[in-house]
C-alpha positions as CSV (number, residue, x, y, z in Angstrom):
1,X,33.6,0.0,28.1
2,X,30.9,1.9,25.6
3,X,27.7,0.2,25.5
4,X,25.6,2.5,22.5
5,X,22.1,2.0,23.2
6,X,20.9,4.8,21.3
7,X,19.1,2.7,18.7
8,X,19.4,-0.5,16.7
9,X,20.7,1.3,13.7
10,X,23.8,1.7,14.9
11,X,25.4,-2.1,14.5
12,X,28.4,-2.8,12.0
13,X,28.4,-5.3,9.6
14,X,29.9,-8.7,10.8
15,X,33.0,-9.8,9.4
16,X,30.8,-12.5,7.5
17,X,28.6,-10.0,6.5
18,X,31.1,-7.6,4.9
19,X,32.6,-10.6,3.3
20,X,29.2,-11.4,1.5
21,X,29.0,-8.2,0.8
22,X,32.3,-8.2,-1.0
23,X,31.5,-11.0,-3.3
24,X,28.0,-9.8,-4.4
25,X,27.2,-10.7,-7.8
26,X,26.1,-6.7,-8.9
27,X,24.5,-5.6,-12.3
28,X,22.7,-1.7,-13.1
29,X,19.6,-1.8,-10.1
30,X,18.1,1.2,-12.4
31,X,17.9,-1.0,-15.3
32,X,16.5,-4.2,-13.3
33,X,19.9,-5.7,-13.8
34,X,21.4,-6.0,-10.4
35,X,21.1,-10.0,-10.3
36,X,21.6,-9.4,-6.1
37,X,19.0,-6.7,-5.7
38,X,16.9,-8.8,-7.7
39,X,16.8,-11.5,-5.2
40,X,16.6,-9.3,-2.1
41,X,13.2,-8.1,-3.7
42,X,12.1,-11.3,-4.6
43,X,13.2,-12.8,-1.0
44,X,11.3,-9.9,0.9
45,X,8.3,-10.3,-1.1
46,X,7.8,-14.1,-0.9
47,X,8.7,-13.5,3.1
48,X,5.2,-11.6,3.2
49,X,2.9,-13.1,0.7
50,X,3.2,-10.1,-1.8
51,X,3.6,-9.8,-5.6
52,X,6.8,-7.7,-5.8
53,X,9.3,-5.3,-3.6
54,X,11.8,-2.9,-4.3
55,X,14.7,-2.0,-2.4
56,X,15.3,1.7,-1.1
57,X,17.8,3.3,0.7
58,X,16.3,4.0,3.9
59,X,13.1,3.3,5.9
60,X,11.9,7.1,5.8
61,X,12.0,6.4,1.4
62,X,9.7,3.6,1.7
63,X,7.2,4.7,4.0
64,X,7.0,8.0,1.8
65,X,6.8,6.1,-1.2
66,X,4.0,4.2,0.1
67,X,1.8,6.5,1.2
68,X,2.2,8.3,-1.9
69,X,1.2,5.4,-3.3
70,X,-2.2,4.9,-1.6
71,X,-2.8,8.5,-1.0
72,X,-3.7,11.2,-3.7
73,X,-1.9,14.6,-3.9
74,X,-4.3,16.9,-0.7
75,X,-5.6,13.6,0.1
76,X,-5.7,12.3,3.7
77,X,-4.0,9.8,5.8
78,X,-4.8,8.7,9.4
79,X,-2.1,7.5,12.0
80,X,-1.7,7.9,15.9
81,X,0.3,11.1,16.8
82,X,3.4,9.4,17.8
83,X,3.8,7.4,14.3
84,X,7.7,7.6,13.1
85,X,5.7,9.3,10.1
86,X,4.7,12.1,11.7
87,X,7.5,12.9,14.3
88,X,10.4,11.9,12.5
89,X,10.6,12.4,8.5
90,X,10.5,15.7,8.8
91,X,6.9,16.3,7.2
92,X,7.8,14.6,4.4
93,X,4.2,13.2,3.6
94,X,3.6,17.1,3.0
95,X,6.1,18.5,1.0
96,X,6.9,15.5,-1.2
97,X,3.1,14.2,-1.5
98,X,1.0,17.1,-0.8
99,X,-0.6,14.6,1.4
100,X,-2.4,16.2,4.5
101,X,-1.9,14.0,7.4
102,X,-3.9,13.4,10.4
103,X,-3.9,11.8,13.8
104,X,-5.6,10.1,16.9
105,X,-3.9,10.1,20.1
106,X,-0.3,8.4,20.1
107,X,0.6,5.0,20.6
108,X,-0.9,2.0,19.9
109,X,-4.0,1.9,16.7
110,X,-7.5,0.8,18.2
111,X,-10.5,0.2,15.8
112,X,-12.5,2.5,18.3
113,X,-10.3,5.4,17.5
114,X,-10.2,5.2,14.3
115,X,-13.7,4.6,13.6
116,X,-14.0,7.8,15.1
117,X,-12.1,9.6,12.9
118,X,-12.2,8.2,9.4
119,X,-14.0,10.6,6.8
120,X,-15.9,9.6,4.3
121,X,-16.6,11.0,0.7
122,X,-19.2,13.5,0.3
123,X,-19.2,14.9,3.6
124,X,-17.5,18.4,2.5
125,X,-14.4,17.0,4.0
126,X,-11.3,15.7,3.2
127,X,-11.5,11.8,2.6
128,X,-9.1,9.9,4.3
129,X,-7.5,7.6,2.0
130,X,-5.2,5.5,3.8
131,X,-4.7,4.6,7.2
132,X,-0.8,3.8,8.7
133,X,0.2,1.2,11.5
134,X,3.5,1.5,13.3
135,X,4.7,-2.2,13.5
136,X,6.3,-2.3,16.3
137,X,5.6,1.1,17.8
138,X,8.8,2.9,18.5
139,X,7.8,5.8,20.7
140,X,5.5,3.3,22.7
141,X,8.3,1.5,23.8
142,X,8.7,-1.3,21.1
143,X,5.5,-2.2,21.6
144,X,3.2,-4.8,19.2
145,X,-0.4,-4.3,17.5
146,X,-1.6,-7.5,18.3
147,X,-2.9,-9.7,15.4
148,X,-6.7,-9.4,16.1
149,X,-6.6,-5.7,15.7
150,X,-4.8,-5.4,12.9
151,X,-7.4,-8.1,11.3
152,X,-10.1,-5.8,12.6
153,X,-8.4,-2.6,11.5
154,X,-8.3,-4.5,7.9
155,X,-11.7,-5.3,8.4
156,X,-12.7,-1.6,9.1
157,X,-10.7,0.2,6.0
158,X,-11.9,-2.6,3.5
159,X,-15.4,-1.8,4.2
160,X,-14.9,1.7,4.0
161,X,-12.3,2.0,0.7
162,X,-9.4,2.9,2.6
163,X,-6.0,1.5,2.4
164,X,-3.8,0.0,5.1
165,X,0.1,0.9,5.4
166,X,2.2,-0.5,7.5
167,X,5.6,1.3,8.9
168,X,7.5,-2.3,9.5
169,X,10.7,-0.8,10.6
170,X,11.0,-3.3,13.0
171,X,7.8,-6.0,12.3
172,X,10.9,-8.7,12.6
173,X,10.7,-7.8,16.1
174,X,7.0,-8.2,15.9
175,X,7.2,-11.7,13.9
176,X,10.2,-13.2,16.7
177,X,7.9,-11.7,19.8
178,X,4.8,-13.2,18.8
179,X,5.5,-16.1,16.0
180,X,2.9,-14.4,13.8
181,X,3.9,-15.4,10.5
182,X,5.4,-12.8,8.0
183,X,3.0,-13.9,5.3
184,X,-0.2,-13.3,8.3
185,X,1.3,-9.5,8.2
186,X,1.6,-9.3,5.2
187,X,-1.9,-10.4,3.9
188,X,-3.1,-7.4,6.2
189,X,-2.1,-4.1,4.2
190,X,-1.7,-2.9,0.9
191,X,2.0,-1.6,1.0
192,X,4.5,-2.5,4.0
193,X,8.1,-0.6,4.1
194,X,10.6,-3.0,5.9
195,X,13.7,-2.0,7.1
196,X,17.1,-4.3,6.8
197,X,19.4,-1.5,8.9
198,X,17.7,-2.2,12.1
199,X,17.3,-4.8,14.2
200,X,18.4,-6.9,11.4
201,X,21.7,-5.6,11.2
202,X,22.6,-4.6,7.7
203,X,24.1,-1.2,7.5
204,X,22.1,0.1,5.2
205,X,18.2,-0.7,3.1
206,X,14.6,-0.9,3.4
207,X,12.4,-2.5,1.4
208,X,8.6,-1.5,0.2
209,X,6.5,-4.3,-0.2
210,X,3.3,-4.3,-2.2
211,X,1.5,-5.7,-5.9
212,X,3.2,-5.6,-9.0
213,X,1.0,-2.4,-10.3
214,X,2.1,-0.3,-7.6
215,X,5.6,-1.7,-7.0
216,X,6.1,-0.4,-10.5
217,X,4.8,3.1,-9.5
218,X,7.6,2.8,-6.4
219,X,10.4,2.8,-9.4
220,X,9.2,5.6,-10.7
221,X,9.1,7.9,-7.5
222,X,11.9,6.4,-6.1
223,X,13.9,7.5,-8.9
224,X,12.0,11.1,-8.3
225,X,13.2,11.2,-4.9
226,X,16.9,10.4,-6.1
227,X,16.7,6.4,-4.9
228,X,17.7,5.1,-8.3
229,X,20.3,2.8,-7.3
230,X,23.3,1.7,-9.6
231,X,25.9,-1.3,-8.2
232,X,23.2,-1.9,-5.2
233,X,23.6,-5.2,-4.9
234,X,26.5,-5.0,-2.5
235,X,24.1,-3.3,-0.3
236,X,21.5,-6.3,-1.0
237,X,23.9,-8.7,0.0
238,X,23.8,-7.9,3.5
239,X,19.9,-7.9,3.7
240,X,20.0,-11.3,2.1
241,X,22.8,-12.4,5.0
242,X,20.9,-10.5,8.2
243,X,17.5,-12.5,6.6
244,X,19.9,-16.0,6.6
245,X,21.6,-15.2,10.2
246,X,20.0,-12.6,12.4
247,X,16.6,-12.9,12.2
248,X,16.3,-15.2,14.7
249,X,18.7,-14.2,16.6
250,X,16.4,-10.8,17.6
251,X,14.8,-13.2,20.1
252,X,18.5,-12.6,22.5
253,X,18.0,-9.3,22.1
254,X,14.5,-9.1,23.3
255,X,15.6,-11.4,26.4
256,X,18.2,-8.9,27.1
257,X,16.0,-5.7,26.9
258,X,13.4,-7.6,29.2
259,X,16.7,-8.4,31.7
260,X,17.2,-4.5,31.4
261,X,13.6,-3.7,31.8
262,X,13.0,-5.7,34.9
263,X,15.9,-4.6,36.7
264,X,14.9,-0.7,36.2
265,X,11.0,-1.5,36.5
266,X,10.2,-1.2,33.0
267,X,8.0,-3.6,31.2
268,X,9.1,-4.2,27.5
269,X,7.9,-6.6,24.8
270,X,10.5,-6.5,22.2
271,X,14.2,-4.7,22.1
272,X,13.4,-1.0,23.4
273,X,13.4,0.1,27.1
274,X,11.8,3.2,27.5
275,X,12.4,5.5,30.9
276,X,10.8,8.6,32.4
277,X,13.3,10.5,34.0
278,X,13.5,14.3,35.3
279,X,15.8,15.5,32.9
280,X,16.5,13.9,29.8
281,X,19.6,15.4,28.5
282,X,21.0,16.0,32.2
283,X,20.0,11.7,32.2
284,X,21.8,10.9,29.2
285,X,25.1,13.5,29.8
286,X,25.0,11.4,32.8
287,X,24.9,7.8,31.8
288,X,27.5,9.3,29.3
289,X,30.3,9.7,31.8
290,X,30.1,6.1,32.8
291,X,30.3,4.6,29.5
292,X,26.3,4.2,28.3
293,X,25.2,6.2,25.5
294,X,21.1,5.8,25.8
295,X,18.5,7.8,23.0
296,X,16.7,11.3,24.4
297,X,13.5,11.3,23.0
298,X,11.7,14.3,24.9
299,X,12.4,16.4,27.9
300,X,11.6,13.8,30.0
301,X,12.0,10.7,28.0
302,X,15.2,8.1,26.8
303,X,15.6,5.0,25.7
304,X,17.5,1.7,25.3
305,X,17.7,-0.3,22.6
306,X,19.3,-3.8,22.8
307,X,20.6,-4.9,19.4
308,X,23.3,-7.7,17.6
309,X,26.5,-5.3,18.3
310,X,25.4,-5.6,22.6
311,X,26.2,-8.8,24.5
312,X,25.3,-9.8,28.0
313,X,28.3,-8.3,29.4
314,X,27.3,-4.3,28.0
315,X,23.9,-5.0,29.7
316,X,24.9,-6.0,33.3
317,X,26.7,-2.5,32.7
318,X,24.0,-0.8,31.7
319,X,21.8,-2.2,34.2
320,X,24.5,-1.3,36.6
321,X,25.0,2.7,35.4
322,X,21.2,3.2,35.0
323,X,19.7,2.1,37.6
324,X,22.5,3.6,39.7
325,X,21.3,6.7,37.9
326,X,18.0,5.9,39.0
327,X,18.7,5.5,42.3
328,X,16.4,3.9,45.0
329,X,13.5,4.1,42.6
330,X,14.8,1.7,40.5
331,X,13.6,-2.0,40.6
């Protein structure tokens, strides 16, 4: 038996699924004339109270799209050091945007941090022009920004003309853990990217949600970034099937990351298990041998993500090979 719990990316499209897939109505995306992409968009952006979407081919596309689309060329943006923006797409904000990124310490946003740190106009600095949440926080262990603080971090920005992104590579998680309504999100920031290829289970799309004005400005660079998309719709397909049939089923896989969790002593609030160990890689090689393929994420860090292609049967495994792993420090 394999049980990958390297990440929630890494499902296959259900039989069902592929077979939606197969019978996609499709038309040129590039021209506005894929009739399935069309409705993906439109879908997505009713989901969180927003004028208009587009679809992209990845998570990292959207987010950079966004921010270029709420932060000038040397302007500044604000996240926490651990954001999937700054440790994972490869200083992309930089090269593509010219955008000059800055951060408070990682993990979760608080108001008090970045009250600290925003910069106003007229101070001989850089102004920060946008600020980005992580919704839910991947390096922090799949953890949520809770509603009140996003409301407050909304509160903050308005007053002081900055703009709110949020990275919702996994806010699905975030809406099943918490019931918070989509649309609640949504209201909150001024671009969102979305991603179908997660947790959701579609093998491949993200989605940038935001107003008309600047979803029409998202064409244009995604285009620049080599996004335009032809015959997408077969791709759409599956996002409009994982938004019929596995949304709510993320809820079984949050009840079988906190059945992981407790057994090694780990609190979790979605679908990721996070671990300290000695040795990552030694850790992993490890869990390797007996059939567990978990994420390495530092020297001393993996992870475990639950996810629609793992059943009860790979956890009681897992739970079996890690926290043998583990040994008597284990819960």
């Amino acid at each position: 038996m394999i049980v990958d719990l390297r990440s929630d990316t890494l499902t296959r499209p259900t039989p069902a699924m592929r077979a939606a897939m197969a019978a996609a109505e499709v038309g040129d995306d590039v021209y506005g004339e894929d009739p399935t992409v069309n409705a993906l968009e439109d879908r997505v952006a009713a989901l969180f109270g927003h004028e208009a979407a587009v679809f992209v081919p990845s998570g990292t596309m959207g987010n950079q799209i966004c921010l270029r689309l709420l932060v000038p060329p040397a302007g500044e943006l604000l996240c926490d050091a651990d954001a999937h923006i700054v440790t994972y797409e490869h200083g992309g904000a930089a090269q593509h945007g010219g955008i000059s990124t800055r951060s408070v310490p990682g993990g979760l946003l608080t108001v008090e941090a970045v009250v600290r740190e925003l910069r106003p106009d007229g101070w001989g600095t850089v102004p920060t022009s946008a600020v980005s949440l992580e919704q839910t926080h991947n390096r922090g262990g799949g953890t949520v920004h809770a509603l009140d603080v996003i409301e407050a971090l909304r509160g903050l920005t308005t007053e002081a003309g900055v703009r709110l992104h949020c990275d919702g590579a996994r806010i699905w998680n975030a809406h099943i853990a918490t019931g918070v309504p989509l649309a609640t999100y949504g209201a909150l920031f001024d671009s969102l990217s979305v991603c179908l290829s997660k947790g959701l289970g579609a093998p491949v799309g993200s989605v940038v949600v935001t107003s008309s004005g600047l979803a029409a400005q998202a064409r244009v660079l995604r285009k620049r970034l080599g996004g335009g998309l032809r015959q997408a719709g077969i791709l759409a397909a599956a996002g409009l099937y994982a938004l019929d049939h596995h949304l709510e089923g993320l809820a079984k896989d949050h009840v079988r990351a906190a059945e992981l969790g407790a057994a090694l002593g780990v609190a979790t609030t979605t679908n990721i298990v996070a671990l300290t160990v000695p040795d990552a890689r030694a850790f992993a090689a490890a869990a390797r041998e007996e059939g567990v393929l978990v994420g390495v994420v530092g020297p001393n860090r993996v992870r475990m993500l639950t996810h629609l292609d793992v059943d009860d049967e790979g956890i009681e495994h897992a739970t079996k090979v890690v926290s043998g792993l583990l040994g008597p420090s284990a819960a």
